[in-house]
C-alpha positions as CSV (number, residue, x, y, z in Angstrom):
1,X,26.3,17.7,6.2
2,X,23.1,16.2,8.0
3,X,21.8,13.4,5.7
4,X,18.1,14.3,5.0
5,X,17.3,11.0,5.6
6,X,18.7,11.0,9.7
7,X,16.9,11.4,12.4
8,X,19.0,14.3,12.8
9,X,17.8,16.2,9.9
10,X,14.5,16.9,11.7
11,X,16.0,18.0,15.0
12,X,16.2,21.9,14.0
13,X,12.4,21.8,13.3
14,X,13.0,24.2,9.5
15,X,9.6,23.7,9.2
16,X,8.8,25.8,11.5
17,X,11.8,27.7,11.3
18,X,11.5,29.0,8.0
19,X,7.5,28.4,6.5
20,X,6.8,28.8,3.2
21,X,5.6,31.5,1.3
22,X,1.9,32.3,1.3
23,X,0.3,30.6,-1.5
24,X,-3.2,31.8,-2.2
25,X,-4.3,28.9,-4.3
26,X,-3.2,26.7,-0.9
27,X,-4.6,28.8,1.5
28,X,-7.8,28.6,-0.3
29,X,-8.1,24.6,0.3
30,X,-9.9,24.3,3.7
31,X,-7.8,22.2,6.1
32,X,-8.4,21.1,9.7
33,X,-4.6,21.3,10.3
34,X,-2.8,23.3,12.6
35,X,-0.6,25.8,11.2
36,X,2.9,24.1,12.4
37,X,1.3,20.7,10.6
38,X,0.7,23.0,7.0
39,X,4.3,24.0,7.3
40,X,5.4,20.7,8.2
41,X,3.4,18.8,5.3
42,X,4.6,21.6,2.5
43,X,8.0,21.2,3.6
44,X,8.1,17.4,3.6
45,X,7.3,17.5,-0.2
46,X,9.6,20.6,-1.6
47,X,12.8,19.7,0.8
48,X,12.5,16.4,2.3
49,X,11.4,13.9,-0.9
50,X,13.8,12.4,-3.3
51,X,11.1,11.1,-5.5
52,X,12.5,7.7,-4.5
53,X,8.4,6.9,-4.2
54,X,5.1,8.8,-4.8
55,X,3.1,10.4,-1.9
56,X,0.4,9.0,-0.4
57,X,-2.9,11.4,1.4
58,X,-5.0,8.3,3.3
59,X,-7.9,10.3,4.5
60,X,-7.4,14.2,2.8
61,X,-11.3,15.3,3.4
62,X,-11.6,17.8,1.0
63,X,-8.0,18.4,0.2
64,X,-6.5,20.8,3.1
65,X,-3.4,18.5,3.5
66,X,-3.2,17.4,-0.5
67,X,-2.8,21.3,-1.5
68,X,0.1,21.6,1.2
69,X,1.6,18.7,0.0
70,X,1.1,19.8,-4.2
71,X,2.2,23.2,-3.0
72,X,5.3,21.9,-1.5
73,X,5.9,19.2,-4.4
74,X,5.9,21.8,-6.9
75,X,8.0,24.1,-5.0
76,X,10.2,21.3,-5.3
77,X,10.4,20.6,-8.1
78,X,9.6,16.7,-7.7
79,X,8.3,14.8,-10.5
80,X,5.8,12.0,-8.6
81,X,2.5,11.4,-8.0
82,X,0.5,12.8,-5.0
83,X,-2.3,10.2,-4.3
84,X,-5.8,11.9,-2.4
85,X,-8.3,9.3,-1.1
86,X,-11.1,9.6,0.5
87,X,-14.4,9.5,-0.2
88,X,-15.0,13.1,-0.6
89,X,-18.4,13.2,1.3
90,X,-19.7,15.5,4.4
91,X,-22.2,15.4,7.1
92,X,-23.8,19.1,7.7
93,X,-21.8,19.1,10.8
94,X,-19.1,19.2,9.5
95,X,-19.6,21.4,6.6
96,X,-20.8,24.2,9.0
97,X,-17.3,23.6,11.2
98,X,-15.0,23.5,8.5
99,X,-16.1,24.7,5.0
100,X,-18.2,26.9,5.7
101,X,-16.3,29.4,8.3
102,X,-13.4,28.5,5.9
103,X,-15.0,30.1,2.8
104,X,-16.6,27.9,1.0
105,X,-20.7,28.7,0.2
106,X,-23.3,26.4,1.6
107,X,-24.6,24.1,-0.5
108,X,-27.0,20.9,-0.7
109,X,-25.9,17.6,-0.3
110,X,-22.8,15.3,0.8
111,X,-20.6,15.6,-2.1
112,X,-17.9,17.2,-2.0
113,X,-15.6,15.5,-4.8
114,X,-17.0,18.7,-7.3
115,X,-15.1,21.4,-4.5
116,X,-12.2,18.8,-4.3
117,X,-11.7,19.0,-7.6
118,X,-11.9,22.6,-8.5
119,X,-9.7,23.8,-5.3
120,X,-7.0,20.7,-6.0
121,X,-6.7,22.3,-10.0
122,X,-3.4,24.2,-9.7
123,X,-1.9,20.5,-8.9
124,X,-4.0,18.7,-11.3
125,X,-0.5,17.6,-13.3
126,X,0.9,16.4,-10.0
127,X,-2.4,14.8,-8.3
128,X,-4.4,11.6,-8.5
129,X,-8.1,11.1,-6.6
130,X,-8.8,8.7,-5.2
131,X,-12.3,8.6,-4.8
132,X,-14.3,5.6,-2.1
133,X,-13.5,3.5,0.3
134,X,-9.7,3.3,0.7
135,X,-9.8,-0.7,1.6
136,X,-11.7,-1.6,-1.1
137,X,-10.0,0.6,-3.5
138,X,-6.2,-0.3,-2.2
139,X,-2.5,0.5,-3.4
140,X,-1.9,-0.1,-7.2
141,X,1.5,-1.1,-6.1
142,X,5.2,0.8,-6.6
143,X,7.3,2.5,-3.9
144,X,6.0,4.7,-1.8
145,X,8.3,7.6,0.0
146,X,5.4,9.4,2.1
147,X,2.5,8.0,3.5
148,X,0.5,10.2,5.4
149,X,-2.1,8.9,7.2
150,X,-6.2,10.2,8.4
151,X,-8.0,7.6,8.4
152,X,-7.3,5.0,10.5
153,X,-10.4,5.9,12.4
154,X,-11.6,2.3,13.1
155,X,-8.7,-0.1,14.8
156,X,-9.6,-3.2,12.5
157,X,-9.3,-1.3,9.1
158,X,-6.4,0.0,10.4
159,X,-4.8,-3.4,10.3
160,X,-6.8,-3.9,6.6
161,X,-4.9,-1.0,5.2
162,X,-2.0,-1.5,6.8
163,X,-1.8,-4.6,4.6
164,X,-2.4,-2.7,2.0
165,X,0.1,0.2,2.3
166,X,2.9,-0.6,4.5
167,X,4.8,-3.2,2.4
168,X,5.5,-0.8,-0.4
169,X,7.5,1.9,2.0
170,X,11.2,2.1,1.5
171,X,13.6,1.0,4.3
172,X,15.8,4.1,5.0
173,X,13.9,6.4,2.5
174,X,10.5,6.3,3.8
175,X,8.1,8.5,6.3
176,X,4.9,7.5,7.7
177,X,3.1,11.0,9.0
178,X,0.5,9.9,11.3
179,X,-1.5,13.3,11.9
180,X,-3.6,11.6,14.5
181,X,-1.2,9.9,16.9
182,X,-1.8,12.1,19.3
183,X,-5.5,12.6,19.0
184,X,-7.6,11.1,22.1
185,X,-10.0,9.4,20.3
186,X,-7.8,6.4,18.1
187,X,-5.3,4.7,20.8
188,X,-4.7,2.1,18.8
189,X,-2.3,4.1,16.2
190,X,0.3,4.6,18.6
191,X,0.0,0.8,19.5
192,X,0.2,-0.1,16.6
193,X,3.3,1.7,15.6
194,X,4.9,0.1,19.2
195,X,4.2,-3.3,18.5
196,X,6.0,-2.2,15.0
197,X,8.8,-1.9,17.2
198,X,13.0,-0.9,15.8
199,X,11.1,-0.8,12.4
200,X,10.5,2.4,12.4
201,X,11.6,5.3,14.1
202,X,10.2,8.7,15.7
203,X,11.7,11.5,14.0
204,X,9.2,14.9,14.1
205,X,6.2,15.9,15.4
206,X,4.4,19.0,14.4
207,X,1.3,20.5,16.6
208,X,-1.1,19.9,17.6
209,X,-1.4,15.9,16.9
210,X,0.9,14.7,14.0
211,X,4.2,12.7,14.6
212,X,6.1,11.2,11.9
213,X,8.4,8.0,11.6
214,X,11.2,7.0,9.3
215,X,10.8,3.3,8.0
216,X,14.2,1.7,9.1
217,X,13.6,-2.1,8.1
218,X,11.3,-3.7,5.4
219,X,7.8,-4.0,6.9
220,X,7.5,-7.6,6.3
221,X,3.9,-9.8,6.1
222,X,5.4,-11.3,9.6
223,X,5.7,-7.7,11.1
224,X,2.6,-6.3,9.7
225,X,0.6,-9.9,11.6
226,X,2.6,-9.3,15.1
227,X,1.5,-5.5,14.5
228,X,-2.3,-6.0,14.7
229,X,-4.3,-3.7,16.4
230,X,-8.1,-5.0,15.8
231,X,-7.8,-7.9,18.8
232,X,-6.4,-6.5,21.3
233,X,-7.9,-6.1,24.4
234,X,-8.3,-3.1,26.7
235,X,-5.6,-4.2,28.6
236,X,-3.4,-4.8,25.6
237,X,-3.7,-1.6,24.4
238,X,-3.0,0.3,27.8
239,X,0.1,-1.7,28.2
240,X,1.1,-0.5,24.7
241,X,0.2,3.4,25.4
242,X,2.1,3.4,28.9
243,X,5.3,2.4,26.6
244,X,4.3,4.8,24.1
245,X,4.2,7.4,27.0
246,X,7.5,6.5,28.3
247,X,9.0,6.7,24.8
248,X,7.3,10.2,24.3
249,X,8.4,11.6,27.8
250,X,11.5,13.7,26.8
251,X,9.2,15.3,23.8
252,X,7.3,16.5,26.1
253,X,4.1,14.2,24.4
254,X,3.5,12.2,27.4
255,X,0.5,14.0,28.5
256,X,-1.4,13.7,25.0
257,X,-0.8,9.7,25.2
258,X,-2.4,9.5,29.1
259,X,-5.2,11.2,27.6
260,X,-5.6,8.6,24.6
261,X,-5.3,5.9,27.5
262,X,-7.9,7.9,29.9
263,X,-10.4,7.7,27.0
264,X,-9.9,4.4,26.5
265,X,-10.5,3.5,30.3
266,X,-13.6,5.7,29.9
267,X,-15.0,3.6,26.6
268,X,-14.0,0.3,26.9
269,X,-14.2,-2.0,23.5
270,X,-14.1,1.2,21.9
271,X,-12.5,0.8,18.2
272,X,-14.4,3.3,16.1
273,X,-12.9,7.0,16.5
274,X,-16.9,8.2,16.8
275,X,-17.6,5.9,19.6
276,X,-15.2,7.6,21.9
277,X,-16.4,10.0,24.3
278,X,-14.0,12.3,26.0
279,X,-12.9,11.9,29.6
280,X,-14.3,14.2,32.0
């Protein structure tokens, strides 16, 4: 039998293989996940946690990848915690783009921590907000077994909460989920996760942008400094995205990382997501 914890385990894809149930009380959250990611989130938390750590949501928005994570933890059966941060606000943009076409009825105002709330209540028992600024609020310390990971939108907090996060993971029995190493606009996450080097492992990836990697040595203060993202230069970071690319080339990935390093060439000193324009 395939040890859950192996890179093997993920090779068959059952996520996509065998998706959950529908679930109206998750299908209700609004989510800017695509479908395979849902799957792949609700399955992580009913099959793939132990409960050797709680689960960690840097960056949920209004909760679209909390409820598939609650949604699979219950299924499961587990008995930790599901930690949400963010800081629950939206621009009108983004309300029209997201909540809006996904159900929800306009309303005045930024906050969204009220909606949050109300759509997260079938999990309250299983959930902990975390309302503000993730760096300034931090990690209250304990293992954690899943670490899934929006918001590492500007390339020196990445390294803040990094500091922050990474220590507690579990050699062995810990995933990071980054659901935006593949996006165009934040290059420095798959740096950051080369320069992390045999410390961690790529296992999954689930469309359109998430890949996920297994913790296989402690993640050390010393690691975490030779991991930094926020100096590098340009230069650095291209070097580290053609290794990425060559890592990636099998998967069939390799395309999504020359965009990340196109976008870069087209906005250099770029280290805000926002300040990235995309190549023509």
């Amino acid at each position: 039998m395939t040890d859950r914890r192996s890179p093997d385990a993920f090779a068959t894809r059952p996520w996509a293989n065998s998706p959950p149930p529908r679930d109206p009380d998750m299908d209700a959250v609004p989510t800017m996940l695509a479908q395979e990611e849902r799957d792949f989130y609700h399955w992580l938390t009913s099959s793939w946690t132990q409960d050797a750590g709680d689960v960690v949501d840097l960056g949920c928005y209004l909760g679209g990848s909390t409820a598939r994570l609650a949604a699979g933890h219950a299924a499961g059966r587990k008995t930790s915690t599901i930690h949400a941060y963010d800081r629950f606000t939206s621009d009108e943009r983004t309300k029209e783009r997201i909540l809006y076409r996904q159900g929800i009825p306009p309303f005045e105002g930024n906050d969204i921590f009220p909606i949050s709330q109300r759509l997260l209540a079938p999990w309250s028992d299983r959930v902990r907000l975390r309302r503000g600024e993730i760096e300034a609020i931090g990690w209250d310390g304990g293992p954690i077994e899943l670490l899934v990971v929006d918001a590492f939108k500007k390339a020196d907090l990445t390294d803040v909460m990094t500091d922050q996060f990474y220590p507690w993971l579990i050699p062995g029995k810990s995933l990071i989920v980054h659901q935006d190493y593949l996006h165009w606009s934040q290059p420095w996450v798959a740096a950051q996760m080369e320069l992390l080097g045999e410390a961690v492992t790529p296992v999954a990836f689930a469309r359109d942008d998430t890949v996920a990697w297994l913790v296989e040595q402690p993640l050390t203060p010393a690691k975490l400094t030779a991991a930094r993202v926020g100096a590098l230069s340009d230069a650095d970071l291209l070097d580290l995205l053609a290794k990425a690319e060559a890592r990636f080339e099998s998967w069939g990935l390799a395309p999504r990382l020359a965009l990340s390093a196109r976008a870069l060439r087209a906005n250099p000193g770029a280290r805000m997501a926002w300040q990235m324009k995309m190549p023509g």
